[in-house]
N, C-alpha and C positions, 0 to 999 in steps of 0.2 A: 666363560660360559660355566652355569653351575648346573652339575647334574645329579640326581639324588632318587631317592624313591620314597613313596606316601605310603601311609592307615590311610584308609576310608573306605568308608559306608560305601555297598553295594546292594542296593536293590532290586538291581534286575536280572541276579542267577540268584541261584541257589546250591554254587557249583565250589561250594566252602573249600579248601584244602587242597587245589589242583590250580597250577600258573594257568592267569588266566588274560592279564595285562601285560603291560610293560615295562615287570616288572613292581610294583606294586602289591603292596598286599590289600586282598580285599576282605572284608568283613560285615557281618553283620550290621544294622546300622544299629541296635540299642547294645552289641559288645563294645563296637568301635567309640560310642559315647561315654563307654566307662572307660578306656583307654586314654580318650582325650580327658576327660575333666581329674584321670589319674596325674598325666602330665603335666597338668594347669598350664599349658601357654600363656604365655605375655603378649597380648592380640596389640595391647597400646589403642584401641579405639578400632584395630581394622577386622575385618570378617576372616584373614587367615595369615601366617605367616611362609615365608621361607627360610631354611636353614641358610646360615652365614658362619664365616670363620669365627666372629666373634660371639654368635648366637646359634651353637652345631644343632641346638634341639636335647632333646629326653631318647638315652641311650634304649633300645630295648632289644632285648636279645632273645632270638626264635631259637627251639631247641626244636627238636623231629626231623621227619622226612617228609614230603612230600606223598603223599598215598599215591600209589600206582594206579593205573587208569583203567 
């Protein structure tokens, strides 16, 4: 079983900076677009991938805290 966490686009808050999934970071959807096309994925023809031992992904490292609620 492979378990992990996503970028992506949310639309439907507006509740930026405060856990809000499972885990998941949500984002803007036009920040989240420069993120990805930052990373350039190797889509191979398909609409998205997932991380694998031999394909971990684009490392990205979150600094801060969480703002208190």
């Amino acid at each position: 079983k492979t378990e992990g966490y996503g970028i992506h686009g949310a639309y439907w808050h507006n509740n930026f900076g405060h856990p809000m999934s499972h885990g998941c970071i949500n984002m803007k959807e036009e920040d989240v677009k420069q993120i990805y096309y930052w990373a350039n994925p190797e889509l191979k023809g398909q609409q998205g991938i997932k991380a694998t031992q031999d394909n971990p992904g684009t490392e990205i490292i979150i600094y801060g805290e969480t703002p208190s609620a």
